[in-house]
C-alpha positions, 0 to 999 in steps of 0.5 A, spaced: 233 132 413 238 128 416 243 131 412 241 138 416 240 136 421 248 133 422 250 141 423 246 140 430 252 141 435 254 137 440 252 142 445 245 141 445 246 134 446 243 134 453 237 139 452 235 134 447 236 128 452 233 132 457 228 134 452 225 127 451 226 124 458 221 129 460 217 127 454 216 121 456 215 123 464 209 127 460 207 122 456 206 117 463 204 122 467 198 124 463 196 116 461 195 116 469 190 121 468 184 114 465 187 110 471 185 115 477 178 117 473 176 110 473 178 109 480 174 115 482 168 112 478 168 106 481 168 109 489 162 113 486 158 107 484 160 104 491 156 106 497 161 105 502 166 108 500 169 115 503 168 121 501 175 122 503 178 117 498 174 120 492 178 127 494 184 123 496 184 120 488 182 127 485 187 130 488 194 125 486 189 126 479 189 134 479 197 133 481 199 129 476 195 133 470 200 139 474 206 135 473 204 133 466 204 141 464 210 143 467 214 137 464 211 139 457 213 146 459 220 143 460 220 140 453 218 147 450 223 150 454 229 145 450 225 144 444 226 152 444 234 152 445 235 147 441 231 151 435 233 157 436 240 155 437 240 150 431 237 157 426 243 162 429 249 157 427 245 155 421 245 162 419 252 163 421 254 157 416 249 159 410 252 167 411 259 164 411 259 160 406 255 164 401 261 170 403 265 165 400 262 164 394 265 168 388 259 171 382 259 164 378 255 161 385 252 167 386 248 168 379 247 161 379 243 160 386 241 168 384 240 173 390 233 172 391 234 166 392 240 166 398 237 171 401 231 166 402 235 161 403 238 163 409 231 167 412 225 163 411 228 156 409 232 156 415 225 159 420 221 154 417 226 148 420 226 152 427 218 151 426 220 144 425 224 142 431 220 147 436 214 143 433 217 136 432 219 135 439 212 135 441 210 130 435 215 127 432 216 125 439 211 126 443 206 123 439 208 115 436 210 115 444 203 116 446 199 113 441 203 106 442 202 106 450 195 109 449 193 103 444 197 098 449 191 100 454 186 100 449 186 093 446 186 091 456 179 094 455 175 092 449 176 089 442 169 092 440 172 098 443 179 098 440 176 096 433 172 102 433 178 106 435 182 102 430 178 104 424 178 112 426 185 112 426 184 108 419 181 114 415 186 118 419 191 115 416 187 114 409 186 122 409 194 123 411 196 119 405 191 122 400 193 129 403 201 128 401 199 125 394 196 131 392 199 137 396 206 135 397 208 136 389 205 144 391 210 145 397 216 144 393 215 149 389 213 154 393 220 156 395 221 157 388 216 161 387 217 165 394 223 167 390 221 169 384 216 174 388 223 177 393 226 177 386 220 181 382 220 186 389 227 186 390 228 190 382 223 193 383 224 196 390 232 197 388 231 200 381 225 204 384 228 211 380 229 208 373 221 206 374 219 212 375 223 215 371 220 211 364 213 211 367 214 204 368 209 203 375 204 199 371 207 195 368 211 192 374 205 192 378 203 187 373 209 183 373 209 183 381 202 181 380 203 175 376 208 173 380 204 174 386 197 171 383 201 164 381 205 164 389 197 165 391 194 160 387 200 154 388 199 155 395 192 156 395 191 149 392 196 146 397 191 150 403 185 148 401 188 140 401 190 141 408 184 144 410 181 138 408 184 135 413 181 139 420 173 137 418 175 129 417 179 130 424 173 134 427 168 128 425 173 123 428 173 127 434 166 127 435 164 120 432 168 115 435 167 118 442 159 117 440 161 110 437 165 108 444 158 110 448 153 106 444 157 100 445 158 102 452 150 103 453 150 097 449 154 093 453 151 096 461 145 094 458 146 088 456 149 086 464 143 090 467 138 086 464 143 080 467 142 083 473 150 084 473 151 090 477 157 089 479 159 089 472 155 094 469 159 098 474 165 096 471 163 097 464 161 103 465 168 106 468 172 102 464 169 106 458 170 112 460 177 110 462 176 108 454 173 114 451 179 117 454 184 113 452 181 113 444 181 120 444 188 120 447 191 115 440 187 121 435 189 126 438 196 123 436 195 121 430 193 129 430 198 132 432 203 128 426 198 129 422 199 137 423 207 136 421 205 134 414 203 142 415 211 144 415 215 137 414 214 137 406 216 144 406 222 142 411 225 138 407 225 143 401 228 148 405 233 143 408 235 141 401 234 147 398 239 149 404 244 143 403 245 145 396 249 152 399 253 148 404 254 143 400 256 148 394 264 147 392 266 153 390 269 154 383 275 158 386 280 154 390 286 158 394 291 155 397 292 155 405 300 157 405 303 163 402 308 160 397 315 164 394 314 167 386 317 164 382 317 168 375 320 176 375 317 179 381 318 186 377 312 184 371 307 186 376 301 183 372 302 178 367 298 175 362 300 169 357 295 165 352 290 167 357 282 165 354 276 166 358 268 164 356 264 164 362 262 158 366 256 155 361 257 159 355 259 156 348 263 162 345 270 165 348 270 172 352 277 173 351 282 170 346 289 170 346 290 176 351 297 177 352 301 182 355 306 184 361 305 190 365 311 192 370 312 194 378 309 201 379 307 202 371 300 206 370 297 200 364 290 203 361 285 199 358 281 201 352 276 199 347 268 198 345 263 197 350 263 190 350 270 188 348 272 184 354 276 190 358 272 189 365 273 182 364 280 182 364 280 186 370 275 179 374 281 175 371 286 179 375 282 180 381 280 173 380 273 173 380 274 167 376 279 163 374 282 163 366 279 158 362 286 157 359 293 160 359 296 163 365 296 169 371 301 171 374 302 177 380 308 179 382 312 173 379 307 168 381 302 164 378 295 167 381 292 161 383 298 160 388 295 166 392 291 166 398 285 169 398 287 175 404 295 176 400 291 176 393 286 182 397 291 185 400 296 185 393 290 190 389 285 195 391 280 194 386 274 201 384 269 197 381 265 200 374 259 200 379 261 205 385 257 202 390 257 204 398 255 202 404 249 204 409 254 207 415 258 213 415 264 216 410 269 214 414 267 208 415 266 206 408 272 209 405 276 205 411 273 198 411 278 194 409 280 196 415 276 191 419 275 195 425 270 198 429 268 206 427 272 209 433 278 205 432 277 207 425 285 211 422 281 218 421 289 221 417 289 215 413 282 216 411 283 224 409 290 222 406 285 217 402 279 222 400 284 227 399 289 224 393 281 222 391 279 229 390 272 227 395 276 232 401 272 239 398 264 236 397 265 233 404 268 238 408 261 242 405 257 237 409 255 239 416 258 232 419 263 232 415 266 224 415 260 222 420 255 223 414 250 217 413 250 214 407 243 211 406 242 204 404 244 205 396 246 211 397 241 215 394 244 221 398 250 223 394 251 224 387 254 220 382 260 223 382 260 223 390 259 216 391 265 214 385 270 219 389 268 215 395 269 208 392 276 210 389 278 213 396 277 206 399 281 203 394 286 208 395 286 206 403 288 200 403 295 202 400 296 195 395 301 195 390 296 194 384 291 199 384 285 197 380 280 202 376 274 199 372 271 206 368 271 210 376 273 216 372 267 216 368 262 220 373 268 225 374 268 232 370 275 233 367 278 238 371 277 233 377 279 227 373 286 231 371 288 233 379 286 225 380 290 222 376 295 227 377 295 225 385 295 218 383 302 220 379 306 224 385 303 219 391 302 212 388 308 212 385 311 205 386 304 202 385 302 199 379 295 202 377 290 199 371 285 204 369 279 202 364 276 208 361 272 210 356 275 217 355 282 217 351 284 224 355 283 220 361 288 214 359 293 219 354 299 220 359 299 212 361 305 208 360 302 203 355 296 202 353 293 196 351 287 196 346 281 191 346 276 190 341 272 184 340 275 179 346 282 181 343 287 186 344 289 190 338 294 195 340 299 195 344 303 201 345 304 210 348 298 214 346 302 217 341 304 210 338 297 207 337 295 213 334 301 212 328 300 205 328 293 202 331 286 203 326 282 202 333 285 207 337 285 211 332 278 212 330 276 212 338 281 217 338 278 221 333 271 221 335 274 225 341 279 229 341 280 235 334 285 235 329 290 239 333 289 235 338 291 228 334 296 231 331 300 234 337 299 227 340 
């Protein structure tokens, strides 16, 4: 908790100053209220008293309760502020840093879990702050200047409060032993449940599809039953807590008047009126006063609702902010130092992903020079899209050397490394908002200062020109969330226009022709060659038609890459290409290259 809390800012220093200032106005004020109470009594008890001293004391009484309340309203109007300040800036931090994260972080916290993290966790500390201003503070201040005016009134008195405020106390601990263990992993089962819905909510056609309703209604089921009954036990402890409470609110005022009785009784037998008169105010002003101390001790008693779970979720918070990212970019743009007209260069480059025991890629060598169209081919999983992470820097080789453009890959900065290469991703996968706004989002700016030229020059060279001119708002048509409201094709054409955008020097295409009919991959690639000359592109496909015309071919199978060469060459000379070749193309396709 002190480690969450240092990110609370300097700038809401005085609303915590001012915040507890009027806690102890509040405090003070209402230990008064006793005083004017006894004060009353006694002028009660005393026949020569006027009666407009009694309404003189009822109304600084009535006045200080007023000024206890609106200092409490001062200390829920701070409080508030700084709850409500400290959660945006968290939120702000988490987001941030989550958006530095690369897929190694990402799949280690999981979605779920982050989204989570950044949500829920961080309400629960605002509850905590709003709350604690008003009991961690509030109450210890309270129950020690109470308990300093009980033991001024009588031991016997104080001995009963004593002991209530003991099996408080026992309860409390008892409640912590047993419900705290249960709180801890509630956020983790919190997450699995938004990880169940989520699949199912995002994968919602695929259920459908294979009649799978039931079955993920059980999986959900399970996942909920287990959060309901973790946290069923831990409600139930809590629960225990409010009866034991309600029997020392009604016990120890029962107790305080019996010894009182006890006590006036025994000086009225004496003929003591004077101090009958003065016991009886004064536990009156007693039974005030205990009540105060128990409701103390209640009022923390119900932070044990929220702190255990603050304190996971600013563990669970710190884990993310403390998390160091595995990819480290330089803050200065650095000159190349190898040949700047090699565009991409691999050499000696192995790759296994973090925690895994065998190697992805091994011994991956190649140069692909400036303005060069490369193409990657191979089975499914031989390592293709991977090679195209390396280079994108998704991660970091687990040995051998990169380098773009003449320089070493991890030389870059982030910004000059995105700017370099435009990457369509093997899933094309689009933004809720406009076509323009998706297509220009590397631009960064607002819709209305989006460049409308340079996004129908993009959809255009990616042949998205002809379905979107059909649409009745052309590129102000809402894509939804998922965008479930254009086809496969669509939506690749989309993705690849955004690349194409940016106008980077390596273009990168990991399998984005394959929703593509042939007719619209040959004018794409065609486009490509006439308007993209000077960039490097790098296409990943699994049709051989797609990939013939590029200048070289890099073949991969199994982690390795097995030909190199024109499509004419791998067919002469690599028994891989050539059974991919065969399985695609006739005979007197193959033979006239």
């Amino acid at each position: 908790m002190l480690k969450i809390f240092k990110h609370l800012q300097v700038k809401y220093l005085p609303y915590i100053v001012i915040g507890i200032a009027f806690i102890v106005a509040a405090v003070w004020l209402e230990l008064r209220i006793p005083g004017y109470m006894r004060e009353i009594t006694s002028m009660v008890q005393n026949p020569d008293t006027n009666i407009g001293d009694i309404w003189r004391e009822g109304i600084w009484m009535l006045l200080t309760a007023l000024g206890s309340l609106m200092a409490t309203l001062a200390v829920g109007y701070a409080s508030g502020r700084v709850a409500a300040g400290f959660g945006r800036d968290l939120r702000v931090k988490v987001f941030g840093k989550v958006l530095d994260f690369g897929p190694q972080e990402v799949n280690e916290f999981s979605v779920p879990s982050l989204i989570t993290r950044g949500t829920r966790d961080i309400s629960t500390l605002e509850q905590v702050i709003t709350i604690g201003f008003l009991t961690l503070i509030r109450a210890p201040i309270m129950a020690v200047w109470a308990t300093t005016r009980i033991f001024d009134q009588g031991l016997e008195w104080a001995i009963a409060t004593m002991v209530s405020i003991g099996v408080l106390l026992v309860t409390i601990i008892i409640l912590i032993v047993f419900a705290l263990p249960k709180f801890k992993i509630i956020p983790k089962l919190t997450d699995r449940l938004n990880q169940v819905a989520r699949e199912h909510l995002s994968g919602i056609r695929v259920v459908k599809a294979y009649n799978a309703t039931t079955f993920e209604a059980e999986k959900f089921e399970t996942a909920n039953n287990t959060f309901m009954k973790t946290n069923r036990f831990a409600e139930r402890m809590m629960a225990i807590l409010w009866p034991v409470v309600g029997l020392i609110m009604t016990m120890l005022p029962m107790v305080i008047y019996l010894i009182g009785a006890r006590l006036i009784y025994n000086a009225l037998s004496g003929f003591e009126l004077e101090e009958a008169g003065s016991l009886f105010a004064s536990m009156m002003v007693f039974a005030q006063y205990a009540i105060q101390v128990v409701m103390s001790f209640l009022m923390m008693s119900m932070m044990l609702v929220f702190l255990p779970q603050a304190i996971v979720a600013a563990r669970r918070i710190n884990e993310v902010l403390n998390r160091k990212e595995s990819l480290i970019y330089p803050d200065q743009i650095t000159e190349a130092r190898g040949d700047a007209n090699i565009a991409i260069s691999f050499k000696d480059v192995n790759f296994k992903y973090p925690g895994a025991d065998d190697y992805i890629l091994e011994d991956i060598t190649f140069d692909i020079k400036q303005g060069q169209t490369a193409a990657l081919i191979g089975a499914t999983g031989s390592g293709k899209s991977t090679i195209l992470k390396l280079i994108a820097r998704g991660y970091d080789a687990t040995s051998g050397n990169i380098a773009i453009a003449g320089k070493d890959i991890k030389a870059y900065t982030q910004q000059e490394l995105v700017d370099k290469i435009g990457y369509t991703l093997q899933k094309a996968t689009l933004l809720s908002g406009t076509i323009a706004e998706n297509v220009g989002f590397a631009a960064n700016v607002e819709k209305d200062k989006l460049d409308l030229a340079a996004i129908k020059e993009a959809t255009d060279l990616a042949q998205a020109e002809e379905f979107i001119t059909q649409l009745e708002k052309l590129y102000d048509h809402k894509i939804t969330q998922d965008a479930t409201n254009v086809s496969g094709g669509q939506r690749q054409r989309i993705s690849i226009a955004r690349t194409l955008f940016k106008k980077s020097d390596i273009l990168i295409f990991d399998d984005s022709f394959s929703a593509l009919d042939y007719k619209t991959d040959r004018k794409l690639r065609k486009a490509l060659a006439q308007n993209r000359k000077d960039a490097t592109k790098l296409i990943v496909a699994q049709r051989v038609t797609t990939i013939k015309d590029a200048d070289i071919i890099l073949v991969v199978d199994e982690g390795r890459i097995v030909g190199k060469g024109t499509h004419k060459e791998l067919l002469q000379n690599c028994s891989v290409y050539m059974e991919i070749a065969s399985s695609q193309l006739s005979k007197e396709e193959i033979a006239n290259g």
